[in-house]
KELUM-617030 format. One record per residue (C-alpha): residue number from 1; residue in one letter; z, x, y. Coordinates in Angstrom, 1 decimal. Layout:
<roros>
ropa:NUM kekol:A up:Z east:X north:Y;
...
</roros>
This chain:
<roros>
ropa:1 kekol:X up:71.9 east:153.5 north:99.3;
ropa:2 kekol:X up:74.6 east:156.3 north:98.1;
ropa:3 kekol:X up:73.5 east:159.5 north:98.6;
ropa:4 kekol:X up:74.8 east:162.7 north:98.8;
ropa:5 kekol:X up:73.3 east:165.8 north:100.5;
ropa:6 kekol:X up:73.7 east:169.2 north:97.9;
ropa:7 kekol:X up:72.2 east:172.0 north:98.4;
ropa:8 kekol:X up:69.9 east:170.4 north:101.3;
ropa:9 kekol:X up:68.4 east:168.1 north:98.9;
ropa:10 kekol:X up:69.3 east:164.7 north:98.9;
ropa:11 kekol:X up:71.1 east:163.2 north:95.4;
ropa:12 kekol:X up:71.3 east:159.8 north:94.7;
ropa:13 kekol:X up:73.9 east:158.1 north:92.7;
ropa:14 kekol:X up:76.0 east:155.0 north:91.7;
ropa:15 kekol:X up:79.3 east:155.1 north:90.9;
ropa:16 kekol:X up:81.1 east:152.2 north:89.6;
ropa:17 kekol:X up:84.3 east:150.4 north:87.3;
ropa:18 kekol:X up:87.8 east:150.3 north:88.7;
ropa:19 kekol:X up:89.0 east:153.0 north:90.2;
ropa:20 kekol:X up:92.3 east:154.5 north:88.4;
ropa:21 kekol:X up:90.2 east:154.5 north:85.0;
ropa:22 kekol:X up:89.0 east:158.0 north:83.4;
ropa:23 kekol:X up:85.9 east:159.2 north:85.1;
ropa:24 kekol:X up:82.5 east:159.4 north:83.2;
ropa:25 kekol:X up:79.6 east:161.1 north:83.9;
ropa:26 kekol:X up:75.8 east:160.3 north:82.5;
ropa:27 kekol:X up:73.0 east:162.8 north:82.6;
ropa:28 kekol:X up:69.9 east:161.3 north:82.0;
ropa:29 kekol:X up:66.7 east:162.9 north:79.9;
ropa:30 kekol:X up:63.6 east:164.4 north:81.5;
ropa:31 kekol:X up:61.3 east:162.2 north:82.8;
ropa:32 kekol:X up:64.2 east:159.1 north:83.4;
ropa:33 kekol:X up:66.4 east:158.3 north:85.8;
ropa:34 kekol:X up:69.7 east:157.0 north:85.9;
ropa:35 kekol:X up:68.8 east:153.3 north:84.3;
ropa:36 kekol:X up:68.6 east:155.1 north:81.2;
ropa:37 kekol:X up:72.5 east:153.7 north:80.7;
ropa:38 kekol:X up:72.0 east:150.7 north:81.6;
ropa:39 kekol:X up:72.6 east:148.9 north:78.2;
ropa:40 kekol:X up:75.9 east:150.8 north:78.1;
ropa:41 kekol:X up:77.5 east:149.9 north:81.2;
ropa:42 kekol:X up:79.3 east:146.7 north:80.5;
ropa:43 kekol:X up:80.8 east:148.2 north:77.5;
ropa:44 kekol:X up:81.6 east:151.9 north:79.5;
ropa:45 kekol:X up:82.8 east:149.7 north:82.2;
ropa:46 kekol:X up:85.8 east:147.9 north:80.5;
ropa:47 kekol:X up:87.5 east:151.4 north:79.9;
ropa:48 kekol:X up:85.8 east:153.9 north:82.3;
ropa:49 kekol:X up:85.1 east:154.6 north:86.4;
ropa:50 kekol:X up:81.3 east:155.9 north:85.4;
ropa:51 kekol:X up:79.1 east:157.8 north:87.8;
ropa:52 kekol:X up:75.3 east:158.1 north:87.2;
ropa:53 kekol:X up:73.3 east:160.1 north:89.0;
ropa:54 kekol:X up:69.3 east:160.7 north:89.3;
ropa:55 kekol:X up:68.4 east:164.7 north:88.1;
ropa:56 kekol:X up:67.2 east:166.8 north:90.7;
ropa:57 kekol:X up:63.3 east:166.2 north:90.6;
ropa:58 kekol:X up:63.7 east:162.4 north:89.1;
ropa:59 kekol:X up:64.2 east:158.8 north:90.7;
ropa:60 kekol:X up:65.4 east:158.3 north:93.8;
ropa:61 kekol:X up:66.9 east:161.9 north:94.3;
ropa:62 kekol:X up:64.4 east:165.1 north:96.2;
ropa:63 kekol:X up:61.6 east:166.7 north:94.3;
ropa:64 kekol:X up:61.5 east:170.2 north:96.0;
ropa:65 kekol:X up:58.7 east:172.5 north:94.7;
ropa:66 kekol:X up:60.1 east:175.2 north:92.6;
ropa:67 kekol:X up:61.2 east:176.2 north:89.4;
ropa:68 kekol:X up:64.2 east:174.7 north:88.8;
ropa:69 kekol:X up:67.0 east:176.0 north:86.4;
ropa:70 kekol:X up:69.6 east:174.6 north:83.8;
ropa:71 kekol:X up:72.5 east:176.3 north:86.2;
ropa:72 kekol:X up:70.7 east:174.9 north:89.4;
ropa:73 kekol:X up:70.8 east:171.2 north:87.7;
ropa:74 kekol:X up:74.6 east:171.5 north:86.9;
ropa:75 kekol:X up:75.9 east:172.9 north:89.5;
ropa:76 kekol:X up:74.0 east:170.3 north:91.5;
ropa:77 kekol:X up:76.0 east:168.0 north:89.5;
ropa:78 kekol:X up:79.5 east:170.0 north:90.2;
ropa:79 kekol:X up:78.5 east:169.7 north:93.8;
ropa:80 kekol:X up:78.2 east:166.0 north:93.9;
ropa:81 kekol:X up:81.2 east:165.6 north:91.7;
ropa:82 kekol:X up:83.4 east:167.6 north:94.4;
ropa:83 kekol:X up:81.9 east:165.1 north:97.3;
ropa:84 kekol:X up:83.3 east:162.5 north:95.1;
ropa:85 kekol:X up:86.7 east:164.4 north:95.0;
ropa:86 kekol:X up:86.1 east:163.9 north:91.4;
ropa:87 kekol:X up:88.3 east:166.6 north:89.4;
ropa:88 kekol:X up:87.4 east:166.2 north:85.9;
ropa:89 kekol:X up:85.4 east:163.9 north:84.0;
ropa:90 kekol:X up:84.4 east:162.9 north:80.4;
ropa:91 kekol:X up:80.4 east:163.6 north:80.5;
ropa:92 kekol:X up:77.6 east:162.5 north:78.3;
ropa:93 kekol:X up:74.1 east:163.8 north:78.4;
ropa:94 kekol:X up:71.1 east:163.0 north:76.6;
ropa:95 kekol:X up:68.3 east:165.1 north:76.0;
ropa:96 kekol:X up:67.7 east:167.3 north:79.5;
ropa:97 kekol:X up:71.2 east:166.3 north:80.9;
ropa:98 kekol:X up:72.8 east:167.6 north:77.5;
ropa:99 kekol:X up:71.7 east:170.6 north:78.1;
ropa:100 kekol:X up:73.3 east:170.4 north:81.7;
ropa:101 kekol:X up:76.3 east:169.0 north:79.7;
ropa:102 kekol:X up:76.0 east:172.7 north:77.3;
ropa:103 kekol:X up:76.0 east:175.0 north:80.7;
ropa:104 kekol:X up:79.1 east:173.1 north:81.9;
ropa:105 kekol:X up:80.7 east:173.4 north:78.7;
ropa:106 kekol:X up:80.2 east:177.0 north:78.9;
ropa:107 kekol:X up:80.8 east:177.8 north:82.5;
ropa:108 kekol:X up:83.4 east:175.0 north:83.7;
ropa:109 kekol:X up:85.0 east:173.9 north:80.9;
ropa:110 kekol:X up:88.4 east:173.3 north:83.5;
ropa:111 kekol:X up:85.9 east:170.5 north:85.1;
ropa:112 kekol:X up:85.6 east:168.5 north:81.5;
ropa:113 kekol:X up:88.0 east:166.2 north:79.3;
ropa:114 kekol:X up:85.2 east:165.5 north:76.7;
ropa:115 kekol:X up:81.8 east:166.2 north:76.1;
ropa:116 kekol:X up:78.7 east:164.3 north:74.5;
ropa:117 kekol:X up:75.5 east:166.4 north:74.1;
ropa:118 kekol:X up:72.8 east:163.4 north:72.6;
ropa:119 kekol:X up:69.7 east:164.4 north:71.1;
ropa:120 kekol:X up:69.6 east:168.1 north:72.9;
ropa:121 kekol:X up:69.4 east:171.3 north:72.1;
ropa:122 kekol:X up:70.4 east:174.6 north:73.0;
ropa:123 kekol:X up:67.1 east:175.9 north:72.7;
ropa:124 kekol:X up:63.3 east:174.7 north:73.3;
ropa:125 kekol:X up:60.9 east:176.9 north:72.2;
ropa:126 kekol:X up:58.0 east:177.5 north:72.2;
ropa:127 kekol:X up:57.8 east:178.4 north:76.0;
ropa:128 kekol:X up:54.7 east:178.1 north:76.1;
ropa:129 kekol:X up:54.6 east:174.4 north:75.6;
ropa:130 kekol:X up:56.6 east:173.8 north:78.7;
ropa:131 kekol:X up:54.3 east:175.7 north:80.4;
ropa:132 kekol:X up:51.6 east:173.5 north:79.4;
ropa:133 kekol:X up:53.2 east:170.5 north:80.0;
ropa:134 kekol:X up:54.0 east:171.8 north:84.1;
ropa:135 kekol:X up:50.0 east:172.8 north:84.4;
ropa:136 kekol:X up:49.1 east:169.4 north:82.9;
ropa:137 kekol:X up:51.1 east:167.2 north:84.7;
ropa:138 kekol:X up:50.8 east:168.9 north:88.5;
ropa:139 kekol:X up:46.8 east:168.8 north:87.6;
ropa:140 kekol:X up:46.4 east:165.3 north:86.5;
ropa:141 kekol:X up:50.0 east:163.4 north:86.7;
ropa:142 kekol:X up:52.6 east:161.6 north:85.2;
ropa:143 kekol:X up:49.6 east:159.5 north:83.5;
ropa:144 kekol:X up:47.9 east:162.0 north:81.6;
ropa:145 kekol:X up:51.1 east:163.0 north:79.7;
ropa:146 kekol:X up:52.9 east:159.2 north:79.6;
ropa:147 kekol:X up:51.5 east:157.7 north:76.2;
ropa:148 kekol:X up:52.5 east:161.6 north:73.9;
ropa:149 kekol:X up:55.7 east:161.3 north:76.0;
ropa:150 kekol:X up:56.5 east:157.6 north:74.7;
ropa:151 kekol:X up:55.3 east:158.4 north:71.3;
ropa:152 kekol:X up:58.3 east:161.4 north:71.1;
ropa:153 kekol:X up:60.5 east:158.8 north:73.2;
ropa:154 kekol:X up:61.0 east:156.0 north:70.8;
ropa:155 kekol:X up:59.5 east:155.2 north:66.7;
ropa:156 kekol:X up:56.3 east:153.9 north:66.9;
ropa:157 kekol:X up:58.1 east:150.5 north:65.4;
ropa:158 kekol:X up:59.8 east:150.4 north:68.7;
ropa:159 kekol:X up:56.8 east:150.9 north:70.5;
ropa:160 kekol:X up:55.2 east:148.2 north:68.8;
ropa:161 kekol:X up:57.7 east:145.3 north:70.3;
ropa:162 kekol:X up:57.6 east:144.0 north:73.8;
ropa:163 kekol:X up:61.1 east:146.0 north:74.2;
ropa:164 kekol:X up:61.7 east:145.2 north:78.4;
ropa:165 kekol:X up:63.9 east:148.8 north:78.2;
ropa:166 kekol:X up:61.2 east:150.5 north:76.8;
ropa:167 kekol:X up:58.7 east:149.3 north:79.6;
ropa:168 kekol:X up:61.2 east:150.2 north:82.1;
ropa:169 kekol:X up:61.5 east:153.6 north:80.4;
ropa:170 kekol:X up:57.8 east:153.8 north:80.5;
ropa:171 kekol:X up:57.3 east:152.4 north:84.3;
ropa:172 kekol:X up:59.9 east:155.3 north:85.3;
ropa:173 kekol:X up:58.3 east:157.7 north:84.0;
ropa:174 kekol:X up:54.7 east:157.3 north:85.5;
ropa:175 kekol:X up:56.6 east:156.6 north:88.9;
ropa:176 kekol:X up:58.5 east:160.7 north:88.5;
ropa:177 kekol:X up:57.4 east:162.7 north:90.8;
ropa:178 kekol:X up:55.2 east:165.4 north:88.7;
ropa:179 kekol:X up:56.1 east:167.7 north:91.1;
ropa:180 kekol:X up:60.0 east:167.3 north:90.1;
ropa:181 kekol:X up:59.4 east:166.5 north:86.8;
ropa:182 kekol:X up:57.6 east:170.5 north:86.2;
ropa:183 kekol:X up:60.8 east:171.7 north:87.7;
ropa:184 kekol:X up:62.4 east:170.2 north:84.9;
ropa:185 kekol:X up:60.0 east:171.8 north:82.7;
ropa:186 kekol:X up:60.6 east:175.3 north:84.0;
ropa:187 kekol:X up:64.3 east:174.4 north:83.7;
ropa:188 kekol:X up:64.1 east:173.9 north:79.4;
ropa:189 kekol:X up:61.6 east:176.5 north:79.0;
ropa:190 kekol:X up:63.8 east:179.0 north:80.2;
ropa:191 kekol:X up:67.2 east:177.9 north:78.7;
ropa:192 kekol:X up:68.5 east:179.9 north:76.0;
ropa:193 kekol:X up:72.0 east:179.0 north:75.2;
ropa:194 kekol:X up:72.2 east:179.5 north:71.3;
ropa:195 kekol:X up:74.6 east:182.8 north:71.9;
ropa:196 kekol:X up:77.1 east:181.4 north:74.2;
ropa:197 kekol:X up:77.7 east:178.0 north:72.5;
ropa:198 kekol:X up:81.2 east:179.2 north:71.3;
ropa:199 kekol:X up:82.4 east:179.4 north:74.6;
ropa:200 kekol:X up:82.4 east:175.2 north:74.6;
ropa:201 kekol:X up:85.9 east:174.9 north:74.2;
ropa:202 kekol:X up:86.3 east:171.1 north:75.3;
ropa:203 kekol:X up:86.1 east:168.4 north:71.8;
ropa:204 kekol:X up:82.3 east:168.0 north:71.7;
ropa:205 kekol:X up:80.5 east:165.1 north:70.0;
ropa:206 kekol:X up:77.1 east:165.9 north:69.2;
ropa:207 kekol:X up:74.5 east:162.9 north:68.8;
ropa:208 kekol:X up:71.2 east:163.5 north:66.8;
ropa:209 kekol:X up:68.2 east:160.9 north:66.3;
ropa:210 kekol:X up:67.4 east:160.8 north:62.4;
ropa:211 kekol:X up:63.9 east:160.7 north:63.4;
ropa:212 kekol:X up:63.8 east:162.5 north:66.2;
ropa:213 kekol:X up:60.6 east:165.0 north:66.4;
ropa:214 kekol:X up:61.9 east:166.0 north:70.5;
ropa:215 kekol:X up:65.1 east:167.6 north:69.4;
ropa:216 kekol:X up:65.9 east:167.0 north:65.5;
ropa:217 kekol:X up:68.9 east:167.9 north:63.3;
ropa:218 kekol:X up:67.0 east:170.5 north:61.6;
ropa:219 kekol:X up:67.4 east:173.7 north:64.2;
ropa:220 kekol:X up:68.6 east:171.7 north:67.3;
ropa:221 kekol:X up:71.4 east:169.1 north:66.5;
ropa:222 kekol:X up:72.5 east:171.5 north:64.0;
ropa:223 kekol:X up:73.0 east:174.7 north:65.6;
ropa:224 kekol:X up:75.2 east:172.9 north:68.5;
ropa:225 kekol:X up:77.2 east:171.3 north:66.3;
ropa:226 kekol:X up:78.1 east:174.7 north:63.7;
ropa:227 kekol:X up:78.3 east:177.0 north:66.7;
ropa:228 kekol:X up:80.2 east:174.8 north:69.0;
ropa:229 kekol:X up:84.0 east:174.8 north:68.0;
ropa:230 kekol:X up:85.4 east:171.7 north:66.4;
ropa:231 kekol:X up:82.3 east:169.8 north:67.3;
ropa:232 kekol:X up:81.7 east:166.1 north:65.8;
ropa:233 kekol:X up:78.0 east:164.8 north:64.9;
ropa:234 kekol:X up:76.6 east:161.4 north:64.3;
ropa:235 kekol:X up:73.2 east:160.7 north:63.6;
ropa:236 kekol:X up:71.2 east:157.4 north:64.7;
ropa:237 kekol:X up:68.6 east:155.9 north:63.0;
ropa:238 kekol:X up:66.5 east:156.5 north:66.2;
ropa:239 kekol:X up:64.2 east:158.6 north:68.1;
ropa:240 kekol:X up:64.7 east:160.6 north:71.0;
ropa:241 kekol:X up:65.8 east:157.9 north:73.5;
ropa:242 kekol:X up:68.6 east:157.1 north:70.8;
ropa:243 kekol:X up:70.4 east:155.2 north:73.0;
ropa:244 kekol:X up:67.7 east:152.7 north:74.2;
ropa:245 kekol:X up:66.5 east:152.5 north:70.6;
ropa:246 kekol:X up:70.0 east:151.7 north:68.9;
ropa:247 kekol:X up:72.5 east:151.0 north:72.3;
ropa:248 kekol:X up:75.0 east:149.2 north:70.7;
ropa:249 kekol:X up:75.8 east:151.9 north:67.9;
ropa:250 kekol:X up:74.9 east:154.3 north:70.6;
ropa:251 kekol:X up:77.7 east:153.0 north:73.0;
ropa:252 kekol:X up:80.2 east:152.5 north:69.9;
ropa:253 kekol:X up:80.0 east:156.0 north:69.1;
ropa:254 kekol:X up:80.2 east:157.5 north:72.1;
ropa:255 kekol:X up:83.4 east:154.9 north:72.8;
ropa:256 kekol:X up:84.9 east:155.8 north:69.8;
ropa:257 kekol:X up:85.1 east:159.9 north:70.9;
ropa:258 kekol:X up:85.8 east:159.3 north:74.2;
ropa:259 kekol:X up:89.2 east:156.5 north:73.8;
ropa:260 kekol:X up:92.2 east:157.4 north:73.0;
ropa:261 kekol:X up:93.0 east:157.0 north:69.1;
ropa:262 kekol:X up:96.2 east:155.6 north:67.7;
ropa:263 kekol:X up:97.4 east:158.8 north:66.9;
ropa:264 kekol:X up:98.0 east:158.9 north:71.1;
ropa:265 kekol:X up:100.7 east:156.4 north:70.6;
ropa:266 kekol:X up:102.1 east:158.1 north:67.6;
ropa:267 kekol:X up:99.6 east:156.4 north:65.2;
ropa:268 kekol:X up:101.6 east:152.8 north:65.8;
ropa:269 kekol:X up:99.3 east:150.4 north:67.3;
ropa:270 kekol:X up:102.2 east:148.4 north:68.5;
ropa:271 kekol:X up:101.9 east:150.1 north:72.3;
ropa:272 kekol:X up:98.8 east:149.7 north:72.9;
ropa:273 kekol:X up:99.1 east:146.3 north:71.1;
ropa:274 kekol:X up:101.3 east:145.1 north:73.7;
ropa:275 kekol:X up:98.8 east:146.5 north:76.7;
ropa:276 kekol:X up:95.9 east:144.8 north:75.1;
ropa:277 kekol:X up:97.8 east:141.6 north:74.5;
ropa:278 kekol:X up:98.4 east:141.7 north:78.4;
ropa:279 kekol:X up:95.4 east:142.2 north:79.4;
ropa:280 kekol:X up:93.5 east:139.4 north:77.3;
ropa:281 kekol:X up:96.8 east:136.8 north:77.6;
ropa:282 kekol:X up:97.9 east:137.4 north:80.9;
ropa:283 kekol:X up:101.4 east:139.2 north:81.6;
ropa:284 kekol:X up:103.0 east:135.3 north:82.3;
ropa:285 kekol:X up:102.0 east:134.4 north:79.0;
ropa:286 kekol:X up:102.8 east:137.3 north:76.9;
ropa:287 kekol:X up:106.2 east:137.7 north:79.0;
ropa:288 kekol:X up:107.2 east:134.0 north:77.8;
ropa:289 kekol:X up:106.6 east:135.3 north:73.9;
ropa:290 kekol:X up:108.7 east:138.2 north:74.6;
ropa:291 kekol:X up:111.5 east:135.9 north:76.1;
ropa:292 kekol:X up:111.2 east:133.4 north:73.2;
ropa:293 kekol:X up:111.1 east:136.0 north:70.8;
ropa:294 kekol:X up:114.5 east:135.7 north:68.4;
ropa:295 kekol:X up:115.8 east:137.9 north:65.4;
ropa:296 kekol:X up:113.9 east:135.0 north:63.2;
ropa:297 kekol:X up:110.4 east:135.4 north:64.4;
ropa:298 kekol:X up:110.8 east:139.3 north:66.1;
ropa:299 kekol:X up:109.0 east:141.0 north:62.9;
ropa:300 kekol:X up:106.1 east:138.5 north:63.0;
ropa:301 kekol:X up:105.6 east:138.8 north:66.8;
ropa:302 kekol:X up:105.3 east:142.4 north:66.2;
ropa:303 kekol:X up:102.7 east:142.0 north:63.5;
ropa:304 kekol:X up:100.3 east:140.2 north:65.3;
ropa:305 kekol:X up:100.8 east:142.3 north:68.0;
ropa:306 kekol:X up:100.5 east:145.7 north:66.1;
ropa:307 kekol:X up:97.8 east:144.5 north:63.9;
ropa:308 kekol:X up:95.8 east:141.6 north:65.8;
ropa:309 kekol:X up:95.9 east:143.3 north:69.2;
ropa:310 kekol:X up:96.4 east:146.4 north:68.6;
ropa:311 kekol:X up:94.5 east:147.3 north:65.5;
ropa:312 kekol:X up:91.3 east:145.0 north:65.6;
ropa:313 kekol:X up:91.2 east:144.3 north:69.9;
ropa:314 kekol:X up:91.3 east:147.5 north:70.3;
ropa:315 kekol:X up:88.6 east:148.6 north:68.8;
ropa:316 kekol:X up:85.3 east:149.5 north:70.9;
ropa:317 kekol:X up:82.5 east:147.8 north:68.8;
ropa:318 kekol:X up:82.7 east:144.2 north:70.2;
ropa:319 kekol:X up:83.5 east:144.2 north:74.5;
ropa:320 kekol:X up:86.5 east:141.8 north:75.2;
ropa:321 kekol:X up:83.9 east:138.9 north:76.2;
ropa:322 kekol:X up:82.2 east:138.6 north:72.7;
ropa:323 kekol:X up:86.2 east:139.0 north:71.2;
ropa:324 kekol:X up:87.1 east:136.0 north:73.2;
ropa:325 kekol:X up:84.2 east:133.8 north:72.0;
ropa:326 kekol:X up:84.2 east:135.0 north:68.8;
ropa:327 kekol:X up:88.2 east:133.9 north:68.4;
ropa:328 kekol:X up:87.2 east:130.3 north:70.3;
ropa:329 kekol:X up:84.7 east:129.8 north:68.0;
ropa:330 kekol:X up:86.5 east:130.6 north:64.9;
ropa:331 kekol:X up:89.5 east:128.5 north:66.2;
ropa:332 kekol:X up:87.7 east:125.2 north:67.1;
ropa:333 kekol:X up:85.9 east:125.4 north:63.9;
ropa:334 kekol:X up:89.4 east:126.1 north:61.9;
ropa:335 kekol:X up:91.0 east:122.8 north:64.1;
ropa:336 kekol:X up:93.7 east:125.4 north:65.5;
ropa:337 kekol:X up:93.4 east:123.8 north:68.6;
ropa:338 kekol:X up:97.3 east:124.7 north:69.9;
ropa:339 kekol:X up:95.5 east:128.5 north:70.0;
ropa:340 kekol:X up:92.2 east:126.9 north:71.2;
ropa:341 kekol:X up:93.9 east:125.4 north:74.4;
ropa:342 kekol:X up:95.6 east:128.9 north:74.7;
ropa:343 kekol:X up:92.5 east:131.0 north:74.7;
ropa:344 kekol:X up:90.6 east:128.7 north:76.4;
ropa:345 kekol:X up:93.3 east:128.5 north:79.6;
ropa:346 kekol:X up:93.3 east:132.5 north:79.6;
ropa:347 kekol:X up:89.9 east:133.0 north:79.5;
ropa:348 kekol:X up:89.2 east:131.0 north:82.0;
ropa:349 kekol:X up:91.7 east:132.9 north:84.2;
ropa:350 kekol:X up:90.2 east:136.0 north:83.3;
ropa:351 kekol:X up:86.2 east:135.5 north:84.1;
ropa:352 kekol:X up:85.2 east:133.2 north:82.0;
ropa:353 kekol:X up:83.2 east:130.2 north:83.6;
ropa:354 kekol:X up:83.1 east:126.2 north:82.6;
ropa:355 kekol:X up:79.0 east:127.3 north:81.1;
ropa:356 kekol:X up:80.7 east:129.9 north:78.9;
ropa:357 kekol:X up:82.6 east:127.2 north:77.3;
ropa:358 kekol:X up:79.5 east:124.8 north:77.5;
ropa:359 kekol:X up:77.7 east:126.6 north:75.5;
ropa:360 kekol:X up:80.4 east:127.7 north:73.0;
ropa:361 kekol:X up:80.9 east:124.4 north:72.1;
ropa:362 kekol:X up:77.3 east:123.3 north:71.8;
ropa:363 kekol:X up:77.1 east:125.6 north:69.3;
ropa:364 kekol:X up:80.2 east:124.6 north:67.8;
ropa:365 kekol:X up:78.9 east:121.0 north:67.3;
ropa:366 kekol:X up:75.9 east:122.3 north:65.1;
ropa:367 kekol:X up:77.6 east:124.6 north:63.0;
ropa:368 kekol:X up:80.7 east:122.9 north:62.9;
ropa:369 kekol:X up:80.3 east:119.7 north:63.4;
ropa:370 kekol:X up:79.9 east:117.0 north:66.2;
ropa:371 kekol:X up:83.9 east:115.7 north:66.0;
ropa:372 kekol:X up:85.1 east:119.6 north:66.1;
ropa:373 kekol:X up:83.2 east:119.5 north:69.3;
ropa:374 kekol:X up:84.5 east:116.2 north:70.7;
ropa:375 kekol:X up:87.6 east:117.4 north:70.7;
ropa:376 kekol:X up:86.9 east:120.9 north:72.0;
ropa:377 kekol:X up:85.0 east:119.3 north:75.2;
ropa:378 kekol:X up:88.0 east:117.3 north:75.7;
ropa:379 kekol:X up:90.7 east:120.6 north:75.6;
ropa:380 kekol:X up:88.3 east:122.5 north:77.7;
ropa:381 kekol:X up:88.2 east:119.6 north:80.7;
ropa:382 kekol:X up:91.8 east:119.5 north:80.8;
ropa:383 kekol:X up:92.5 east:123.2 north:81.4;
ropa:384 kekol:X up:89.3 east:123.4 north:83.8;
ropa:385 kekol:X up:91.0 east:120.3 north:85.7;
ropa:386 kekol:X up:94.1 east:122.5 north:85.9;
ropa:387 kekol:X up:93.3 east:125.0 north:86.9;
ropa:388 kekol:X up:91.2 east:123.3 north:89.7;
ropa:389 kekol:X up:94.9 east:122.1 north:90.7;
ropa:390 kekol:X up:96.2 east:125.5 north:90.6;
ropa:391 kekol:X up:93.6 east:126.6 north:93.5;
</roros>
């Protein structure tokens, strides 16, 4: 298992995606560990190296006995980060780890590209409730504290649905160590970052649960996002767990801060267009159009490519598998089947598998039709049977 020894306590973490991609770090909330992301990753993955990491005091990572501060957490974080030989990173935390995210913003700003603070706050008061909460779980345990935990967690509508994520929120949570977990507690009761906010320098997105009675708008989300310079806020229809609750619009909006805008390539999406193009196609393919491109057909090749791949494929709301199905679909059911053989031979030379299609076309011959499906089967065999031949 990946470890890392910091400040003589073990760390665990998982770092993952293609190296060469923009680094990403995830902080996870109090009481959590590191699956917290896990409805995120294939969507982080396709554009991001990501490294999570357990908090001090949570998961897999040590649980010494102390009082543990908001500095201690982050620097434990910078310290893992430089046994990487990671320089900088893009970081999101929710909850406990935004207020880690806050500190860094503050005090190593020269470490970050971007910064996400999710249903946090700069500011937890009363003390005295965190106080509470350390005497009642070192007396009687993660149990006597889980169901008022879950209740703040997620809306009692989520609750109410056998939601696995929300049971594995839940399972975590009784396994914490309540030893760790108080550390934690001594951590947020202490923090007090409302007069240093406007030392965040880095572009900030701040995320905020509509319904979140942990860390609302109303004197939490707020205050970060007026104090913190050129901050962005979104609000989710969600609790405090606002990315388990709502993960697609979760990842969507934390994709659309974090990748590059049009505006990079001088707000013409032919560029990245092109680089998109290559990547779903295949550089033979797309090197074939170029070659065949003439002065007839050059303004048409450009606007598919500035507006089909680089305008809508390039957009984070849909990963590139759904895309492709989407556009396989749509083209058997149209009887496009020249573009049909096309995608179909590409995807399956980038990860697609003979079930993917399978199914696709099952589907196809219910809302379709049976024929549009005939022929679809028929395509698909040929360019699996090729590319057998090619191996």
């Amino acid at each position: 298992m990946p470890f890392a020894t910091i400040d003589k306590i073990r760390v665990y973490y998982r770092l993952e995606g293609n190296s060469g991609l923009p680094m990403l770090v995830l902080s996870s909330s109090i009481g959590s560990d590191h699956s917290l992301w896990a409805q995120q990753m294939p969507d982080l993955l396709e554009h991001f190296q990501v490294l999570r990491y357990d908090t001090r005091g949570h998961g897999a990572t040590d649980a010494p006995k102390a009082e543990y501060s908001i500095e201690l957490l982050a620097r434990d974080l910078l310290e893992l980060a430089d046994a990487l030989k990671i320089s900088q990173f893009a970081f999101c935390g929710l909850s406990l780890g935004g207020m880690v995210g806050q500190w860094l913003g503050m005090n190593a700003s020269n470490r970050l590209t971007k910064l996400v603070l999710a249903n946090t706050s700069p500011r937890m008061a009363p003390k005295s409730n965190w106080d509470d909460r350390r005497r009642t779980v070192l007396a009687g345990g993660m149990a006597s504290i889980v169901d008022t935990s879950m209740e703040r967690f997620f809306l009692a509508e989520t609750l109410a649905h056998a939601d696995p994520y929300v049971s594995t929120a839940r399972a975590i949570f009784l396994g914490t160590d309540p030893v760790g977990y108080a550390g934690c507690c001594s951590a947020i009761r202490d923090m007090d970052h409302t007069k240093d906010l406007a030392k965040i320098k880095v572009p900030t997105l701040v995320i905020v649960g509509d319904r979140d009675v942990a860390a609302p708008w109303t004197g939490h989300g707020e205050i970060l996002a007026r104090s913190i310079p050129g901050a962005k806020a979104v609000l989710l229809p969600a609790a405090h767990l606002s990315n388990i609750e709502q993960p697609r619009t979760f990842a969507t909006a934390l994709l659309n801060f974090l990748l590059p805008s049009a505006a990079t390539y001088g707000a013409d999406p032919l560029e990245p267009g092109f680089a998109v193009r290559r990547e779903v196609l295949g550089e033979a393919h797309v090197d074939r159009s170029i070659a065949a491109t003439t002065d007839f057909n050059r303004e048409f090749q450009e606007l598919i490519t500035r507006y089909a791949w680089g305008t809508i494929w390039t957009r984070p709301g849909l990963d590139r598998r759904t895309r492709r199905l989407l556009v396989l679909a749509m083209m058997a059911a149209l009887g496009r089947w020249e573009e049909f053989r096309m995608h179909v031979r590409t995807a399956l030379e980038h990860g697609f598998e003979p079930c993917d299609l399978k199914e696709l076309l099952l589907q196809s011959a219910i809302y379709a039709g049976v024929p549009v499906a005939n022929t679809g089967f028929h395509i698909a065999i040929e360019e699996i049977e090729k590319l057998k031949l090619k191996d």
